[in-house]
C-alpha positions in Angstrom: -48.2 26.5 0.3 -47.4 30.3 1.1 -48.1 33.0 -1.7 -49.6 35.8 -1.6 -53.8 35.4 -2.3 -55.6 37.7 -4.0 -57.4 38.7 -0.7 -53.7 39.7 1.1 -51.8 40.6 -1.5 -53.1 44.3 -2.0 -55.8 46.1 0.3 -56.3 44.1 3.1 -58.7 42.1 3.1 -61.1 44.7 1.2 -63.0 43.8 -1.8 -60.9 46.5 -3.8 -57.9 43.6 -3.6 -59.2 41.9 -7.0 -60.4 45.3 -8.5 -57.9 47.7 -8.0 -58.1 49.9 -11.0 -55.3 49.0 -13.5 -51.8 51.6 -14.1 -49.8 51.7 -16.7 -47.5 49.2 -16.7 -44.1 49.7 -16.3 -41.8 49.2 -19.5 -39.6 46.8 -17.5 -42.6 44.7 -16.8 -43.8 44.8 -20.1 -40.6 43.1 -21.3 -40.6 41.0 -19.2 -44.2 39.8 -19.7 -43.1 39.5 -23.9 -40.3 37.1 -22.8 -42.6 34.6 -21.8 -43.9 34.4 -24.9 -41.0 32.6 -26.3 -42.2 29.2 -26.6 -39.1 27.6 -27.7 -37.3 28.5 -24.6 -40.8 27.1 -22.1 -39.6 24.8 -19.2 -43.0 23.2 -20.1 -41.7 21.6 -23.2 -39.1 19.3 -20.7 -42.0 18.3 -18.4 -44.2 17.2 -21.4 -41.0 14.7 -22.7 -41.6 13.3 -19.4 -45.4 12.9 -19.4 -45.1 10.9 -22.2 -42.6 8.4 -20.9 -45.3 7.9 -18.0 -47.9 7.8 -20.3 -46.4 5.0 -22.2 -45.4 3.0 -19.3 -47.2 0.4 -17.8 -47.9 0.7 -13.5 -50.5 0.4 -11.1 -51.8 -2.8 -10.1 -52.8 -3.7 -13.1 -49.2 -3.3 -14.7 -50.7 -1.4 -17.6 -50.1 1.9 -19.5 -52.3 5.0 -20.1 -52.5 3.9 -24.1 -56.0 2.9 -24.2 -57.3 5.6 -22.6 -60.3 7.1 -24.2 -60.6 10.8 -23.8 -63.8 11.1 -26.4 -62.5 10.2 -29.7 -61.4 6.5 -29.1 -59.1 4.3 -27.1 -55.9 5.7 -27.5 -56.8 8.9 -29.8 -55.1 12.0 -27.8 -54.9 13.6 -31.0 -57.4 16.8 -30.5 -58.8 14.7 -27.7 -58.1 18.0 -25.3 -59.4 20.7 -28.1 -63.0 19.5 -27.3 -62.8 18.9 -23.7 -64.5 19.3 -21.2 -67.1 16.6 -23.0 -69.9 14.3 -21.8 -68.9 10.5 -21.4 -71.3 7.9 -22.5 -69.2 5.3 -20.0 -69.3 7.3 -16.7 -72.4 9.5 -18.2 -71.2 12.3 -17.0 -69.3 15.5 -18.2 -65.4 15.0 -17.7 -62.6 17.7 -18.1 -59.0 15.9 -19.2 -58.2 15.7 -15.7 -61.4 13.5 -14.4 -60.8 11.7 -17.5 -57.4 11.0 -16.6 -58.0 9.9 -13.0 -61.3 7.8 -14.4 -58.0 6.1 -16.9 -55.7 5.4 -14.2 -58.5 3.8 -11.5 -60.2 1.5 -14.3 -57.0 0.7 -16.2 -54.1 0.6 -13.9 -56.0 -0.3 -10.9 -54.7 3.0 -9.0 -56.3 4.0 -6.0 -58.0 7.8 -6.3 -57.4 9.2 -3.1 -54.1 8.3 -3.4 -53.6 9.9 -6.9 -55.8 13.1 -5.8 -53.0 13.5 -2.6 -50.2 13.7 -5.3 -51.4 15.8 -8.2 -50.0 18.7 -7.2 -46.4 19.7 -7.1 -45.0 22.0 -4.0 -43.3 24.7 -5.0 -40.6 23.5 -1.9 -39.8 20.0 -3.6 -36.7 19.5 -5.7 -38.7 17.4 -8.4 -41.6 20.6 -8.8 -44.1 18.8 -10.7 -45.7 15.3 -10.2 -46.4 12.5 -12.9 -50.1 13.6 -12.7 -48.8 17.5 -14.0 -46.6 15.6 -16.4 -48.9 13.2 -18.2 -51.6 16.4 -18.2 -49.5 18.4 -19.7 -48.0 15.9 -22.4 -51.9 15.1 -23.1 -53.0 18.7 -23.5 -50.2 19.2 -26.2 -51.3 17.2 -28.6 -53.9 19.4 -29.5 -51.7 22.6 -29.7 -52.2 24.8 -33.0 -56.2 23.4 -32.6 -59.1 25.0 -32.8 -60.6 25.0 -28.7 -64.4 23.5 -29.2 -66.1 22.0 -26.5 -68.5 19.5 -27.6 -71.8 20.9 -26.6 -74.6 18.7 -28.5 -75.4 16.7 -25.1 -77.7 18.2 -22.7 -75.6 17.2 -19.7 -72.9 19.2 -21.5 -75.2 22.2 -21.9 -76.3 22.0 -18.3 -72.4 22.5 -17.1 -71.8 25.5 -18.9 -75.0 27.1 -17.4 -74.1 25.8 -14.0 -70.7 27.2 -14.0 -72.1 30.4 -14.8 -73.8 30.5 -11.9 -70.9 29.4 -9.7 -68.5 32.1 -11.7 -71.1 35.2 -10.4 -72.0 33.4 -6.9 -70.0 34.8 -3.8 -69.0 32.5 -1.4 -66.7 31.8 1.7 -65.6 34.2 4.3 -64.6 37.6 2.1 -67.6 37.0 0.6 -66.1 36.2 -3.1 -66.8 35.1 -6.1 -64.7 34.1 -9.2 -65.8 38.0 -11.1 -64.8 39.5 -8.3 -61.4 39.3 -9.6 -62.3 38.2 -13.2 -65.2 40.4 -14.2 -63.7 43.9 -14.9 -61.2 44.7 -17.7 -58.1 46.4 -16.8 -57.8 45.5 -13.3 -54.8 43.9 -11.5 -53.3 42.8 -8.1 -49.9 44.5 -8.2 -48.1 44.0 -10.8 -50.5 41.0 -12.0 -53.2 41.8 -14.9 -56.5 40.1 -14.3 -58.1 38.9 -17.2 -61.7 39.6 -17.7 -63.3 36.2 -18.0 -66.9 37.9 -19.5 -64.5 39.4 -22.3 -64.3 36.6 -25.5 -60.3 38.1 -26.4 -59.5 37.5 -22.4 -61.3 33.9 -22.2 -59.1 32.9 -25.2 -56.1 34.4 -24.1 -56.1 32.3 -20.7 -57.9 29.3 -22.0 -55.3 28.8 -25.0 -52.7 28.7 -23.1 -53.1 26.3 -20.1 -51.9 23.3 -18.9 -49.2 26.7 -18.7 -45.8 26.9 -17.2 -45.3 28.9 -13.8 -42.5 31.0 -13.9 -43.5 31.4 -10.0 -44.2 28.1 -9.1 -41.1 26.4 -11.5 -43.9 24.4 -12.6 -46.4 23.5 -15.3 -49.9 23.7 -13.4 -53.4 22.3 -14.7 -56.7 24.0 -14.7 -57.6 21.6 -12.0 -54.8 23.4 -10.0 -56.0 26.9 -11.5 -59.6 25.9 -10.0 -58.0 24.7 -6.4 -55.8 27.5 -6.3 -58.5 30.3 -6.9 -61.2 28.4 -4.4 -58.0 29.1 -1.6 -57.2 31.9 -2.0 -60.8 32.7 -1.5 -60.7 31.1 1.8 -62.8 28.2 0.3 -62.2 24.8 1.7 -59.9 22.5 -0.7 -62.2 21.5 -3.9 -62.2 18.5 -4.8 -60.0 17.5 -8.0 -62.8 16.7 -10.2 -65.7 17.5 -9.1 -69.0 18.4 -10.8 -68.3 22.3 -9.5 -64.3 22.1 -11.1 -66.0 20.6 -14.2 -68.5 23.0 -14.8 -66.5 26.0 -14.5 -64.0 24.8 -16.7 -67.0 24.2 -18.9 -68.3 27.9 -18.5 -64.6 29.0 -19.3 -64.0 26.7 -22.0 -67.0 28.0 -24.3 -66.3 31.6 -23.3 -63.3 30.9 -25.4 -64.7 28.8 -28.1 -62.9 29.0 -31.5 -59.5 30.5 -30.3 -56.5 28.4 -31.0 -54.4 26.3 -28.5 -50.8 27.3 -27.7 -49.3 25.3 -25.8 -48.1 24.9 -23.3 -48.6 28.4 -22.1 -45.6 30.5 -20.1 -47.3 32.7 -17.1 -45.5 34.3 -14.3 
């Protein structure tokens, strides 16, 4: 995928690329930014319609829909189910965002294979069709909580230890450049370009990005997950691909989520 990274795309290759100190923004720009806000005109709203057809229909080995899925508050209850996600699973006994969730779903239910789903969850911003039936069914999921209250469930130790343990990952610098997720999301007023960086130690800033995602691309011409927003920062730091999933993804979403606790979903969100 070619974009510009938040290592190239300003100073090159200096540190100063994620904390170049903020202008003011152009007038122009700021219009633009304000248009996005207009939910009723969101792409996003299209690609949920379709993630709930796939939801609702029955494939995979097993021939069988995504309907009895439980996602923390029953089989079948997506109602809110994303508002206190990420969450600690009695059945896997361990601490699942939406997206492991889902993937758990599709490999006990439908009998789908993982590796295969985790090679396909992902849209290319090249492909006519630019978001998969994993983005889809996210996305559809997610938005049954919009206009709730975001409250991750924190009563179980293992759901207390993620949050800690993505802190640590949020300050840690890794990879070549030496990076870590502050370096670009620690400051307030700081951007790459045109782009504002939110400040994810700032409660307003946490909310204002965690409200708003699965969020629609206006870049891309895509909705894209948190699992993608996780990916997408760990390659741009030169990191390896991270796995979809994994306990790292997990427990920075945790750390994010309960930076933001008690704002209100609004989704889908609309981002350039």
């Amino acid at each position: 995928m070619k974009r510009f990274s938040c290592i190239a795309a300003a100073c090159g290759l200096s540190l100063l690329s994620c904390v170049a100190f903020a202008q003011k923004v152009d007038p122009a720009v700021a219009a633009y930014r304000a248009a996005l806000a207009d939910k009723d005109g969101n792409p996003g709203l299209l690609i949920i319609d379709k993630g709930e057809i796939l939801y609702k229909t029955a494939s995979g080995p097993k021939n069988a829909t995504l309907e009895k899925c439980d996602f923390g508050l029953g089989p079948g209850v997506i109602k809110g189910a994303y508002a206190q996600m990420p969450r600690y699973m009695p059945d896997t006994q361990r601490v699942e965002d939406l997206e492991t969730r889902l993937l758990h779903c599709m490999v006990t239910l439908q009998g789908k294979d993982a590796t295969e789903i985790k090679a396909h969850r992902f849209a290319n911003e090249s492909r006519s069709e630019n978001n998969t039936d994993w983005e889809k069914i996210v996305s559809y999921i997610a938005y049954q909580s919009d206009g709730m209250t975001l409250s991750m469930r924190k009563d179980h130790p293992k759901a207390q230890e993620a949050i800690k343990v993505g802190e640590v990952l949020y300050f840690k610098s890794v990879g070549p450049m030496d990076f870590s997720c502050a370096t670009c999301h620690g400051k307030t007023d700081t951007r790459i370009r045109l782009q504002a960086l939110f400040n994810g130690l700032d409660k307003k800033q946490a909310g204002d990005v965690m409200s708003s995602w699965p969020t629609y691309r206006v870049s891309h011409n895509a909705m894209r997950t948190m699992q993608h927003r996780m990916w997408d920062c760990h390659w741009q730091m030169r990191m390896p691909d991270i796995d979809m999933g994994s306990p790292g993804t997990v427990a920075l979403i945790s750390y994010l989520t309960n930076q933001a606790d008690g704002v209100k979903l609004d989704l889908p969100g609309m981002r350039r």
